[in-house]
Structure formats: C-alpha cells, structure tokens
Steps between C-alpha positions, in 0.01 A plus 500: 500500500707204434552418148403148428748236397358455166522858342859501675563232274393667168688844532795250612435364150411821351849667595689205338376459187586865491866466590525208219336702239790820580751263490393330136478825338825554620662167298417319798803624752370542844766776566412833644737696309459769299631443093738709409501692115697287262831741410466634130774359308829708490563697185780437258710854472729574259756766434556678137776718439493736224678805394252644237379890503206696476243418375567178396557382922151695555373222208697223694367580833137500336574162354631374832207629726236318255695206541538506891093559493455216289644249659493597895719156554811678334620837586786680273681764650717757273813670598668724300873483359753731363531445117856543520573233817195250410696279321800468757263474840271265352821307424681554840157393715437187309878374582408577884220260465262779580344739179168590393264207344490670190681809240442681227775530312661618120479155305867627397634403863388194553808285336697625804235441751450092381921479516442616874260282515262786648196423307242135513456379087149513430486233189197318582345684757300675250334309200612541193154661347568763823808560299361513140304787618768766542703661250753203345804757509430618859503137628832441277648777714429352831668152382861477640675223268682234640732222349193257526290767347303808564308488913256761597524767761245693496213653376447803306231783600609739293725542188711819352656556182580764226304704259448836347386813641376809328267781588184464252464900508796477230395231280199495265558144352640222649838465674800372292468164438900443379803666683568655083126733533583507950841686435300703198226648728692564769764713331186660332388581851815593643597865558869533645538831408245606735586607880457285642477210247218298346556113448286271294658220618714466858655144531685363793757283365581357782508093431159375637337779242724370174552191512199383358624644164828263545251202441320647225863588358556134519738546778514173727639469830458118586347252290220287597723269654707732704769525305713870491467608137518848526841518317387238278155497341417783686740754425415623134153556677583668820780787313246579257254562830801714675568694138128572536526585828806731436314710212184569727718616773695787251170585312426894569120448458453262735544476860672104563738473826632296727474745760134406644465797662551765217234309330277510812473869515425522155238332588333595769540859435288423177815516259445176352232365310579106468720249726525148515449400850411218736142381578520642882512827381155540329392701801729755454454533154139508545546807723752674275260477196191495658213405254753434233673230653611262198680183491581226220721278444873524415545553128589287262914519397500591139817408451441128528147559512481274828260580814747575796483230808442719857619326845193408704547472895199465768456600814476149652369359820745227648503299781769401781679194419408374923137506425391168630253271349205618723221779519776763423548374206185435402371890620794635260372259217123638525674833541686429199144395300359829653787721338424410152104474487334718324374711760874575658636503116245824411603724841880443375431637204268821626853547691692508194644170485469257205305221579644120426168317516428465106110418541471867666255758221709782460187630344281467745371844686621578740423876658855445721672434166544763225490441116862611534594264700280189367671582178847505641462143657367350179820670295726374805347132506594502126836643510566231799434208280751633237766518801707270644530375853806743725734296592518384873825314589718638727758463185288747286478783772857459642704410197282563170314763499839723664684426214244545241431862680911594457483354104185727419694815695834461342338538180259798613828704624680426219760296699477182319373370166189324459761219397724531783247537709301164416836335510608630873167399593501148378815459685365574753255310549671189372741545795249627784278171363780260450358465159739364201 
C-alpha cells in the first residue's frame, strides 16, 4: 500500500524536529561524538624528610595521613632519615638542585643550613597572630639573626628543654624547690655504702645539663648585642658556676659526672632516684618509674637565689630554599597550618613530645594521655618560658659551644682553674671570632 505524500511529509517533519531537539540538549553542536570525562585535576605531592623515632614518627605519620585525607588536592609523602646524616644530606641535595620539599630538623642547625643557603625564609608567609600562637621562646629558636636583623626559618612543632626528674615512690612532699634543700634530699637518699650503690641524685654534667646554672650564677657569655664578655662581665659569674660545678662532682653522697654513661646505668638499673634531664626523655622516665613518674621544674639556686635559664630547641619543619612560588609552596604552607592546629598539636603530645601551640588544654581528658604525662607538659611549658632560645649559628655549634665544653672539663679534671679556665676560653673565642 503506497504511503501517501502527505503523511510522508509529517514523519519527514517528525524525524527533524527530533534531530534539533538532540542536538540543543547537547549545547547545540551537531557532532556525533562521544564527550569525553573531564581529567580530575593533578594532585600537588610533597616530600617530608624526618629523622624522628618511635613513637613520635607513628604520631607524625597519623598527622600526615589526616592531612593527605583532608585535602585530596595535596598529597605528603614521608621518608625517613638517619638522625646522624639528616643534617648533611638535606644539605648536600639542596646544592644539587634536587632535595625533599620539606625537613624536620633541630632548630640548633639551622644557622648553618641559611649560610648554605639550603633553607626558603618564611617571614611573612605565615601571619603574625599564626605566630603569636606558639610558644615565644620556641619561635626565638627558629630565628637565625642576620646583620639586618633576625629572618625566620622555620616553624616549630615541637620544643625540648630541661627539668627535674624524681621517682614520687621516694618523696612524700614536694620536690626541692632550691639546689640548697635538692643537694639535702638527695644525700639523705643516697646510700653509697651499699652494693651496689643508692643515689639520690645522678647528674650528668655534661654542658647542655649545667649550664643553665652559669646564667643563674650570673655568668654571661655574649651580651645582648653580641659582644664576647665572658672574660669580662661574665667571668666572676661563670667561675663561681665551675667552683659549683667542681664541688658536686667530688661530693661522696651524690652521684654528679661528666661521664653520661656511669650516670645512665645508675639509672636505669633503678640506682638513682632524681636527674635533670631533657624533655624527650619523659618516656623513658615514665617507664622507669611507672605510676610515680614526677617532674618539676629546675630548682631555684640558693646561692643567688636566681631561677636557672634552660636552652630550648624544637624539632622544626623547614622548607627547601628552590621551592617556587606555586602550588608547592602553597601545599607546604597549609601543611605547615596543619602541623600546629590543635588537632596535630594533641597526637604530638600523646607521643611524648611537648607541644608548641600555646592555646592547646593541657587539662583537657584525654584517655590517650595520662595524668603523668598532662602534668609533665604543663611543668615543661613553664620551665620553657623561664629558658632561653639555643643558639643556632653555625658560630655557636662550631666555635662556641667547643670551647665552652673544654673550659667546663678543665675545671671538672682538675686541669685548670676556674680562673684559668674562663681566661683560655675567652681567648679563645676572641681569636676564633675576631672579636677585640
């Protein structure tokens, strides 16, 4: 049957207004084919080197995985350095124009680093009320001081310095409060006629331990303006610290050395009952004396009745001096403001490590944190704001702190004087630092 012309006509009509409705929906292209997915944007990955040990890198890794979740356009990736060669590769790959994007580092290195120019300044990067957050003497240590001034070069996560340790089992009262009642207790406690002996107190005189009692001696090293002056206003101060020094090393009741090891043992083979030790080592201390864990603050010197000034240094994230002005480094920025929020701030501290972010309720529970530790943090931020910023030029670790190490052992092994020590030193340093 022959269709007639007519209904040809419609479905004709039919079948085009058809096409042109396809086609509009389509953003009006009359092309056949086929739209591809549009590509998801490429993430931004950046490498972090680190050299820090259980279980403070378990705490890092957790940090880093929330981070990499939160923000699936950046990806940080974490490789593991030695402690001991950190330093040096991060160094050697940022002169081969290759490196990781970003380091965590001792604050006490980083003078060295800027001369080498391994490391980008961060001064306005972050804001200033970023910065008024963490602890003032933590960000002091990451400031490398120039002739113009003082530049920043990092951030601090994390911040260590001294106090004392003592086993609570032992004490009924408080812990000494002055070094007079400290040396009192201890020889009270001590028992070194026993086999093997008992110590009340067992002090590693090594120079990062002491010299926080050469400042509250009124010992001076440099003045504020950088001026040598430890043969000159600083010298009555510092011999009076190394007499002090010299008596606690030949008391019989007390256990004060510079051989770190001796003291060690004593230690860990519960022979000791109070140290004065670094903020790192809370965890072992913890352990040793478990449920009687106690830490306060270094006494008070009774013999000028001053409060002692510890060296504070941070672990401190840094970032390589050929990071370009582009996504990199705004990823290790936001990585940066990850680091010290609150949330990152608190799984630092369940590892052990003292957090810089001041805002951060050490009294808040926390079933991952113990009492012990809570308490430890709040004596450490404390102690930390009493302290003084370690010194980070490559001058102080190369030149100063050498010399101040063979003044302090001259004394101790009755080689020198505290006198002639103090002046050898001095001389020193006025020669090494082309100082008049």
């Amino acid at each position: 049957m022959a269709v007639p012309q007519q209904l040809r006509r419609i479905v004709i009509l039919a079948l085009t207004l058809l096409i042109l409705t396809a086609c509009s929906a389509q953003g009006g292209s009359l092309s056949t084919t086929p739209q591809l997915p549009t590509p998801a944007p490429a993430r931004t990955i950046l490498l972090l080197w680190h050299a820090w040990a259980p279980p403070a890198d378990r705490a890092l890794a957790v940090v880093v995985e929330r981070f990499n979740r939160g923000n699936p356009g950046m990806q940080v990736v974490i490789q593991t350095r030695q402690v001991t060669s950190l330093r040096d590769d991060l160094a050697s790959a940022v002169a081969e124009g290759a490196g990781p994007h970003m380091a965590i580092v001792p604050s006490h290195t980083l003078g060295g680093l800027v001369e080498e120019g391994v490391l980008l300044p961060l001064d306005g990067l972050l804001t200033t009320q970023e910065l008024e957050r963490l602890l003032p003497v933590a960000v002091g240590a990451v400031q490398v001081r120039h002739r113009e001034g003082a530049r920043l070069y990092g951030v601090p996560l994390t911040f260590d310095t001294l106090a004392l340790y003592y086993n609570k089992a032992n004490f009924s009262a408080a812990p000494p409060g002055d070094t007079d009642s400290l040396l009192r207790v201890a020889r009270g406690l001590s028992d070194n006629r026993s086999d093997p002996p008992v110590w009340g107190l067992a002090y590693n005189l090594n120079l990062d331990r002491t010299i926080p009692y050469l400042y509250a001696f009124g010992g001076r090293i440099f003045d504020d303006q950088g001026n040598l002056v430890l043969g000159l206003d600083g010298r009555a101060g510092t011999e009076a610290w190394l007499e002090w020094l010299l008596v606690l090393r030949e008391d019989e009741g007390l256990l004060a050395s510079l051989d770190g090891i001796t003291v060690d043992n004593a230690l860990m083979s519960q022979r000791a009952l109070m140290t004065m030790d670094w903020a790192h080592a809370v965890g072992r201390y913890g352990a040793l004396w478990p449920g009687n864990l106690g830490v306060a603050p270094l006494p008070r010197l009774s013999e000028t009745n001053r409060l002692p000034q510890p060296y504070v240094q941070s672990d401190t994230l840094v970032l390589n001096a050929r990071l370009g002005d582009g996504p990199e480094r705004a990823a290790a920025i936001a990585f940066t403001r990850h680091l010290v929020s609150e949330a990152s701030q608190r799984e630092l501290l369940r590892a052990g490590r003292q957090p810089v972010l001041m805002s951060l309720d050490l009294n808040a529970a926390d079933l991952a944190i113990s009492p012990e530790l809570r308490e430890a943090a709040r004596v450490f931020r404390a102690q930390a704001a009493a302290g003084l910023p370690m010194p980070n030029t490559r001058a102080a670790a190369e030149t100063v702190w050498p010399a101040l190490i063979d003044m302090q052992s001259g004394v101790l092994r009755r080689l020198l004087t505290p006198a002639q020590a103090v002046e050898n030193a001095d001389a020193t340093l006025r020669a090494r630092l082309d100082q008049p």
